[in-house]
C-alpha positions as CSV (number, residue, x, y, z in Angstrom):
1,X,15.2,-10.0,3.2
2,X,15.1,-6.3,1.6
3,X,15.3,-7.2,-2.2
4,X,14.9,-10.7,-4.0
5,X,14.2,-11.5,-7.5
6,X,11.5,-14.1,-9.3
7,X,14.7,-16.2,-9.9
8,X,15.3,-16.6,-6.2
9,X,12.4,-17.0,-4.5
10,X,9.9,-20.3,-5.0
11,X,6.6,-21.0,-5.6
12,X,4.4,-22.1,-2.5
13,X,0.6,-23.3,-1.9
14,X,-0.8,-20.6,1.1
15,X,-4.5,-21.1,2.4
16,X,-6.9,-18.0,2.8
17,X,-7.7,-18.2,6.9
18,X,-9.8,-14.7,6.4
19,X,-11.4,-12.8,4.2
20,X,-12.3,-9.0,5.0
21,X,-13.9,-5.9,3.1
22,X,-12.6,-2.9,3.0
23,X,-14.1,-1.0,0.5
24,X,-16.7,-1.6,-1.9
25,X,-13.7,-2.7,-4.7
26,X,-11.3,-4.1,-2.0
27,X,-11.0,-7.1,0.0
28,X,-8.5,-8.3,1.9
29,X,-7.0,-12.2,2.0
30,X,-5.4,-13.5,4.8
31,X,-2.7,-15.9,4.0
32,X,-1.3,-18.4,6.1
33,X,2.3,-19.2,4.4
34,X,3.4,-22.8,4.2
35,X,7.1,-21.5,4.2
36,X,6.9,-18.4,6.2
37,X,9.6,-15.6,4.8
38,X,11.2,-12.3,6.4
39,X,10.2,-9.2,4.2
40,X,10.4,-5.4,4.5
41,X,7.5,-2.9,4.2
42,X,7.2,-2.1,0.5
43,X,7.9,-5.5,-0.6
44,X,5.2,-7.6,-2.8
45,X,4.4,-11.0,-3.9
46,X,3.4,-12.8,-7.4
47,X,0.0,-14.4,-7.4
48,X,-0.7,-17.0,-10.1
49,X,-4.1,-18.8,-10.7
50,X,-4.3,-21.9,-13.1
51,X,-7.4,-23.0,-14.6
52,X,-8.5,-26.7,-15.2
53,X,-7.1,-26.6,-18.9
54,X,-4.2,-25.5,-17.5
55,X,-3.8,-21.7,-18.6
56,X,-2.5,-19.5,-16.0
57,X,-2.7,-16.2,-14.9
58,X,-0.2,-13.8,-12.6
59,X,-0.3,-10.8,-10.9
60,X,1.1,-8.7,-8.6
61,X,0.0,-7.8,-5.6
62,X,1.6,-5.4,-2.5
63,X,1.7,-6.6,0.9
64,X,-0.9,-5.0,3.3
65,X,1.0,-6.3,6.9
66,X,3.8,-5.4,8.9
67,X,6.5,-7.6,9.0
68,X,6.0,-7.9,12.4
69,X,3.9,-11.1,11.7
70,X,5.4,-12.9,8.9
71,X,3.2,-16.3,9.3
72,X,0.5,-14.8,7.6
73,X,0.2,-11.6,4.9
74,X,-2.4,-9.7,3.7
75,X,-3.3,-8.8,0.0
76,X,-5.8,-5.8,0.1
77,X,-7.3,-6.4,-3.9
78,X,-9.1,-4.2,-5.8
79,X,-11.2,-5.9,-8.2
80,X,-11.0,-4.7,-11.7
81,X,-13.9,-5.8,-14.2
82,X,-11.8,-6.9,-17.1
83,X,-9.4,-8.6,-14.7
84,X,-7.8,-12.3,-15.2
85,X,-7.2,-12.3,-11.5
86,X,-9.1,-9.9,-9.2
87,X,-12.3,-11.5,-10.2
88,X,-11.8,-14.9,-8.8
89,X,-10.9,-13.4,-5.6
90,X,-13.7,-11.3,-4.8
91,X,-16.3,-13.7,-6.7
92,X,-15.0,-16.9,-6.0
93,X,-12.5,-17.3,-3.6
94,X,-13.5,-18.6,0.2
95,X,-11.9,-19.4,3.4
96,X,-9.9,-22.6,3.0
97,X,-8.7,-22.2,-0.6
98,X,-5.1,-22.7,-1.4
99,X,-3.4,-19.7,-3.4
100,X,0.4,-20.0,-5.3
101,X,2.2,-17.1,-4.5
102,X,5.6,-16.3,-4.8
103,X,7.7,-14.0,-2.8
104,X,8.5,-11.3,-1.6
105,X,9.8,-9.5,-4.3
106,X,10.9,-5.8,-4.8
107,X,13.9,-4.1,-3.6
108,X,13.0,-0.2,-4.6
109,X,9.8,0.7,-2.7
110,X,11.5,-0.6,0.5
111,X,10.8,1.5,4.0
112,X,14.4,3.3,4.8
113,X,14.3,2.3,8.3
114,X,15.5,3.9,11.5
115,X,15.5,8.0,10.6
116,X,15.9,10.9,12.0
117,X,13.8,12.6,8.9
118,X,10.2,12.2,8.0
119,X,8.7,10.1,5.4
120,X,6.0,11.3,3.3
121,X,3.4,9.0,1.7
122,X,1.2,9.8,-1.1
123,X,-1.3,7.1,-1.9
124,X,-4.5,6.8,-4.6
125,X,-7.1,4.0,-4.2
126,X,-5.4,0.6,-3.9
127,X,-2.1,2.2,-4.1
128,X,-2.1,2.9,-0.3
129,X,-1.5,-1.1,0.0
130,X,2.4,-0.8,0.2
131,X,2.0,2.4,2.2
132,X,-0.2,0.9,5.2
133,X,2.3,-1.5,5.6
134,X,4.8,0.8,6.1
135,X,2.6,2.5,8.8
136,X,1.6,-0.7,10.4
137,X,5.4,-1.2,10.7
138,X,6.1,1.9,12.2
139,X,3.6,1.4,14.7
140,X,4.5,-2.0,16.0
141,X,8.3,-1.5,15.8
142,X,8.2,1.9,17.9
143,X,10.5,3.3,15.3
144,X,10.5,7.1,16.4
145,X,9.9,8.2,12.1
146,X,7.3,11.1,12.1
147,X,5.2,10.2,9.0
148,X,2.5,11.8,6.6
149,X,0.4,10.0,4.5
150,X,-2.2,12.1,1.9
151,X,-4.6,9.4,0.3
152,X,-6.6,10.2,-2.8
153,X,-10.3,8.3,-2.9
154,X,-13.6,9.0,-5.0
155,X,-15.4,9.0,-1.5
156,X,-15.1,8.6,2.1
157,X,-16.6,5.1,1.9
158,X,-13.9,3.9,-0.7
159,X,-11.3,5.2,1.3
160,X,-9.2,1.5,2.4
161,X,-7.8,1.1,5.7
162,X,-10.0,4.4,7.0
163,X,-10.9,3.3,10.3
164,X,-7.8,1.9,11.4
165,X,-5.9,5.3,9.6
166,X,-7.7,6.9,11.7
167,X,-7.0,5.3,15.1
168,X,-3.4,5.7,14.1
169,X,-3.8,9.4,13.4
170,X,-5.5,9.6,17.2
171,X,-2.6,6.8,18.9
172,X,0.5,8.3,17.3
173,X,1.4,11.7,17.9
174,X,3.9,12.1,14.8
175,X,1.4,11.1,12.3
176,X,-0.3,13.3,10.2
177,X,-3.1,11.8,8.1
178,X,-5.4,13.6,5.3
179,X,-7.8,12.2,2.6
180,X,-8.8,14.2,-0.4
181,X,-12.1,13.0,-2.1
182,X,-12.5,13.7,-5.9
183,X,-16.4,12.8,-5.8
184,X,-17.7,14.0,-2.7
185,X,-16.9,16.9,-0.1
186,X,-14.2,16.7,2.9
187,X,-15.7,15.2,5.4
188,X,-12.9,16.2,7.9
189,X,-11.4,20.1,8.2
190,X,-7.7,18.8,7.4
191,X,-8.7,17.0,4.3
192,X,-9.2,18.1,0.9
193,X,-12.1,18.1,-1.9
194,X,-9.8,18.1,-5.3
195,X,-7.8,15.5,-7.0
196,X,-4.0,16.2,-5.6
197,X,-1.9,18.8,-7.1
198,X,1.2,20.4,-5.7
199,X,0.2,22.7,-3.1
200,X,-2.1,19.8,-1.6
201,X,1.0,18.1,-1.3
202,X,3.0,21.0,0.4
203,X,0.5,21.5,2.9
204,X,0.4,18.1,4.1
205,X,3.9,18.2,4.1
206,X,4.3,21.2,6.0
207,X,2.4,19.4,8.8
208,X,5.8,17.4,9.8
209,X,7.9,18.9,11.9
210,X,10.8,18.9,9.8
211,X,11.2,18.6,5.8
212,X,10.8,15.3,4.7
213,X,13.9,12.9,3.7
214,X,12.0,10.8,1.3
215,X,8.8,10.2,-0.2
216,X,6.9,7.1,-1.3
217,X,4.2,7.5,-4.1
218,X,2.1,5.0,-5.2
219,X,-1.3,5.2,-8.0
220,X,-1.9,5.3,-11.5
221,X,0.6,6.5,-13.9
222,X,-1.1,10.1,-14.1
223,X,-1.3,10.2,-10.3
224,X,2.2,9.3,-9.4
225,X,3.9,12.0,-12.0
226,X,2.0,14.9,-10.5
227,X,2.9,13.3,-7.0
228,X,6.5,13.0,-8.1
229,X,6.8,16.9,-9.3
230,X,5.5,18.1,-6.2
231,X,8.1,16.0,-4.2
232,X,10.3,17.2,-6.1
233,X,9.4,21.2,-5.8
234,X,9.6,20.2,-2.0
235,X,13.3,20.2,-2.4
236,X,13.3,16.2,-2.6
237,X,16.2,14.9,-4.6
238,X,15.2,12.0,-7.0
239,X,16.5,9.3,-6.0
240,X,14.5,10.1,-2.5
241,X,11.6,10.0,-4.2
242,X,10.1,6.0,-4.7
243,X,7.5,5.1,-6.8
244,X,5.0,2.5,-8.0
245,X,2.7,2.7,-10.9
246,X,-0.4,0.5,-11.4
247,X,-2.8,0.8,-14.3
248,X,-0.6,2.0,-16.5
C-alpha cells in the first residue's frame, strides 16, 4: 500500500512487545499489529490515547522499520514536555500495554523505489524517523540506490539510530553518512560542527557518485526550508524534493 487516507484505513488495538532508548528524548515502541498491513518507507501511523473520562488525544507518529517486517513497527518518540501524547509513552507506557493506532497513512514522503539515481536524506533530531526506514529498507531489499543521509543533532549522544548508522555506513559501500552537531564539536573528520546551511548540504551531496534524483527532508519548519533551498540550488526540481515538517 503506497498511499491511504484516515477514511480508509481502521482503528486497531497493537501491544508494545519492546521498549528501547535511543537517545536521551527518544524511545522506541515495538508494536505487534493485531491486523498486520503492507506499507512503504515514508509512510506513518495515527496514535490516539483516551483517558478514563473519556477525552482523547492523537498524534502522529513516522514509522522507524523497514517494511520488510510488517508484523511489528516501530515508533522512535521524542518526548516533548508540554506534550498530550509523548509523555505517557516515555513515563508510563510498559511492555504489554495495548496502543490504538491507525494506519499507514501518507502517500507524499514515499521511498521512489528501484533507481538508477541517488537519494539524498536530510534529517534533524526526530525527523530522521521516516529516513531510517528508508535506509533500513534499502539494506534488506538489496535495492542497488546509492544514498546520503546528513543528520542535524545537538550532540553526539542525541544523535538516534547512531550506532546502527554507523554499521550501515561501514556494511554498504554506496552509503555516505555525516552528522553535524550544533552543541558540541565533530566527533568524526566527515561531519560538521554548525547548524546545516547550503554548502553543508552540497558537500555531502557531492559525496555520491552521481547528482542526486530526489531528496527527502524532514525537521522543524525552519530546518526543512533551508534544507529545501539547498536542494534546490543542487539543480533538484521541486517536485523531487519531499518534505515533512514537525513543530511547526
Amino acid at each position: 500500500m503506497t498511499e491511504a487516507s484516515a477514511a480508509t484505513v481502521r482503528w486497531q488495538s497493537c501491544a508494545i512487545v519492546e521498549i528501547g532508548t535511543r537517545t536521551p528524548v527518544i524511545k522506541s515502541f515495538f508494536l505487534r499489529l493485531s491486523d498486520s498491513f503492507d506499507y512503504t518507507a515514508g509512510q506513518h501511523v495515527d496514535v490516539r490515547l483516551t483517558a478514563p473520562n473519556g477525552y482523547t488525544a492523537m498524534r502522529s507518529y513516522s514509522i522507524a522499520s523497514a517494511p520488510s517486517s510488517p508484523e511489528i513497527i516501530e515508533l522512535a518518540i521524542e518526548r516533548l514536555a508540554d506534550g498530550e501524547v509523548s509523555p505517557f509513552f516515555h513515563d508510563v507506557a510498559q511492555v504489554g500495554d495495548m496502543i490504538e493506532l491507525r494506519g499507514p497513512l501518507g502517500g507524499h514522503f514515499l521511498w521512489p523505489g528501484l533507481s538508477n539515481k541517488p537519494v539524498l536524506l536530510i534529517g534533524a533530531g526526530s525527523g530522521v524517523v521516516p529516513l531510517m526506514s528508508m535506509i533500513r529498507y534499502r539494506k534488506a531489499s538489496g535495492e542497488p540506490v546509492p544514498v546520503a543521509l546528513l543528520l542535524s543533532s545537538r550532540s553526539w549522544d542525541y544523535v538516534p539510530f547512531r550506532d546502527e548508522l554507523l554499521e550501515f555506513e561501514r556494511s554498504l559501500p554506496d552509503l555516505a553518512f555525516a552528522v553535524t552537531l550544533t552543541r558540541e564539536p565533530a566527533m568524526r573528520r566527515s561531519d560538521f560542527s554548525r547548524r546545516v546551511d547550503g554548502g553543508m548540504i552540497a558537500e555531502v551531496a557531492g559525496r555520491l557518485a552521481a547528482s542526486p534524483g530526489c531528496a527527502f527532508v524532514c525537521g522543524s519548519s525552519a530546518f526543512v526550508d533551508v534544507a529545501a533551498d539547498a536542494a534546490l540550488a543542487l539543480g533538484l526540481e521541486a517536485e523531487a524534493i519531499k518534505t515533512e515538517r514537525y513543530g511547526a
